[in-house]
C-alpha positions in Angstrom: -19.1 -12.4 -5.5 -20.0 -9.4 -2.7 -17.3 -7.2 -2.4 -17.7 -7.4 1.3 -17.0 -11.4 0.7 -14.0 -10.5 -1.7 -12.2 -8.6 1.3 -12.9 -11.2 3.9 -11.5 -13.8 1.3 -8.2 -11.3 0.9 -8.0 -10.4 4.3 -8.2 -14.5 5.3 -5.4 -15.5 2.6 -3.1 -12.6 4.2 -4.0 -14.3 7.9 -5.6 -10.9 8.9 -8.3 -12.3 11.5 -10.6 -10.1 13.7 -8.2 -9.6 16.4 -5.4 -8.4 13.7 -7.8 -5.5 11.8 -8.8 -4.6 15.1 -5.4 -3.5 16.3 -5.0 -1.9 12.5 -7.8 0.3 12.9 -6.5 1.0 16.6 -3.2 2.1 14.8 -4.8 3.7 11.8 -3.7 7.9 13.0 -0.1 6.5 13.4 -0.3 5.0 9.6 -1.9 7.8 8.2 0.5 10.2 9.8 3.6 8.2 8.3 2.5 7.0 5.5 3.2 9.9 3.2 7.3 9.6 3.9 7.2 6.2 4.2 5.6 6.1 0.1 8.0 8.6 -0.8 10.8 6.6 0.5 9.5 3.2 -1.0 9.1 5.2 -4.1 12.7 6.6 -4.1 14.0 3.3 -3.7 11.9 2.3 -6.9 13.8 4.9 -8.9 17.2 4.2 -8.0 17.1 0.7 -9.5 16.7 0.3 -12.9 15.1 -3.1 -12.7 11.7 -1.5 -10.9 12.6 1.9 -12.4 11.2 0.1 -15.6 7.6 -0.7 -14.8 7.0 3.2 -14.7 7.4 5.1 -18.2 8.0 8.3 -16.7 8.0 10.3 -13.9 4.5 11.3 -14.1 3.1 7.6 -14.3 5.2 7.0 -11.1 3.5 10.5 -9.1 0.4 9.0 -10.6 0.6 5.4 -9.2 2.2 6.6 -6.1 -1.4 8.9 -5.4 -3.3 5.6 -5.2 -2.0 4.2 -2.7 
């Protein structure tokens, strides 16, 4: 499979038509602007429960998945 067919399959499941990645490009500075404290703060909440705190084995392999995104 193309990977430009893979991401059109993706995007469909999610129901992310033209119209929608249009206005998510459009919003794209304001993301990429917040989305630094908005990972740290989806990260904290990881940590404070021990139930997702789990799926990391240290604090290193969180940093680590956290830079991917």
């Amino acid at each position: 499979m193309k990977q430009n067919q893979a991401l059109d399959e993706r995007l469909s499941f999610m129901k992310l038509d033209a119209k929608a990645r249009q206005d998510i490009h459009g919003a794209k500075s304001v993301i990429m602007q917040t989305l630094p404290k908005a990972l740290d703060n989806f990260y904290s909440q990881i940590q404070a429960f021990p139930e997702t705190r789990k799926f990391f084995s240290s604090q290193g392999h969180l940093e680590s998945a956290k830079s991917r995104q």
